[in-house]
N, C-alpha and C positions, 0 to 999 in steps of 0.2 A: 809596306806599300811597294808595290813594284816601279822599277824604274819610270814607265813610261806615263804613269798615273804620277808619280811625284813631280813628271817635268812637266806636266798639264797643268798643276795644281800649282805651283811656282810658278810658272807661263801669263798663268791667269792673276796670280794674287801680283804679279810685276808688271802687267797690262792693267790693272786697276789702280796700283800707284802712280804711274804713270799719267793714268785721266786723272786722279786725285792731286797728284804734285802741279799739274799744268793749271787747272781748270783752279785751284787754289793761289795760284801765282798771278793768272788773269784776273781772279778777282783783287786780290792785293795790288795789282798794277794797275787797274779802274778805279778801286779808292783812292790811290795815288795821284791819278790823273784830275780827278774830282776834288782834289786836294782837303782829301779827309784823313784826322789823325789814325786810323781806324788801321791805316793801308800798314804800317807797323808795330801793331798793337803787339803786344806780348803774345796773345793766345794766339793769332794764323800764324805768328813767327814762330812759336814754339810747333805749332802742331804742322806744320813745314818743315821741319827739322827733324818732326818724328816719319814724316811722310818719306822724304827724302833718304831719311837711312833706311829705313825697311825698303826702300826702291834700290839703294846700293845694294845691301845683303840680297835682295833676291836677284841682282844682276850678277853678283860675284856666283853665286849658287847655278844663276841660269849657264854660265859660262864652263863651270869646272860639270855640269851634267850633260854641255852637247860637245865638250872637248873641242872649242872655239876659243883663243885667248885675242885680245887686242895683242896688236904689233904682228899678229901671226895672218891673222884676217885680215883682209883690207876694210871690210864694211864695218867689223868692232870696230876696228884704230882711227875710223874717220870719224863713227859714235862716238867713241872716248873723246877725240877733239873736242866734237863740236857740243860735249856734254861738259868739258870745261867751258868752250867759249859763252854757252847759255850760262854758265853759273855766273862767270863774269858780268856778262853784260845783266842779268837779273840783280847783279848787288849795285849796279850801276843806275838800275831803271827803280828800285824800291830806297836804296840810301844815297846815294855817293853821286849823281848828277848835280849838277852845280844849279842848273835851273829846271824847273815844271817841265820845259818844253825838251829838255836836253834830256830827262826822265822817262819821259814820254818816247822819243826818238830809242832809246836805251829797251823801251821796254816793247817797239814792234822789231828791235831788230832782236829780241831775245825769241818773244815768241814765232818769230819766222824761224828761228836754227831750230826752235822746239819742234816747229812741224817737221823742218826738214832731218831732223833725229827720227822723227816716228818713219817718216818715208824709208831712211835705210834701215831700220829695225824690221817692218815690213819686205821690203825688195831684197834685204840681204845684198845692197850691193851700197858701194859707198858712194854711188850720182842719186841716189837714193831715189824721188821722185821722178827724176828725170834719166834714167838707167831704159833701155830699152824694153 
């Protein structure tokens, strides 16, 4: 497969995990809020977990094919950040808030870094959205 058809094809399968990790997380964080056992049940927490690594491995792959590393980029290294800070605040907004409402609060400031992750993935720049 030539190079440019292999970074399309990765491109695409890490743009689809991506809608699949998020759009899986929002629904785990609405059962949550609805205060249903459902929000972590075994099966979305398992199938999150597989979601989530096929989404690392195709970003490790997306990175070593356009010869872009975090700490080197500025738009990776503020990706990388703010792709720890979602994973935090996400174990905060599905486990580990003390109340419904502190869960809740946990789980819009997650998915606001989630959008603003896709923004600089998008812009290539690290004001991501807000980039000129």
């Amino acid at each position: 497969m030539p190079a440019a058809d292999l970074y399309s094809t990765v491109k695409m399968f890490h743009i689809s995990c991506v809608l699949l990790s998020g759009t899986l997380f929002a629904l785990r964080g609405g059962l949550m809020a609805y205060g249903s056992p459902y929000a972590n049940h075994r099966v979305p927490a398992r199938l999150s977990t597989v979601i989530d690594t096929a989404l690392l491995a195709s970003a490790i792959l997306l990175t070593t094919l356009i010869h872009q590393y975090p700490f080197m980029q500025p738009w990776l290294t503020a990706k990388v950040i703010l792709v720890v800070t979602y994973i935090v605040l996400g174990v905060f907004a599905l486990r580990r808030g003390k109340s419904r409402m502190a869960r809740i609060g946990f789980l819009i400031a997650a998915l606001t870094t989630y959008g603003f992750i896709i923004g600089i993935a998008v812009t290539h720049d690290p004001r991501g959205w807000f980039s000129p």
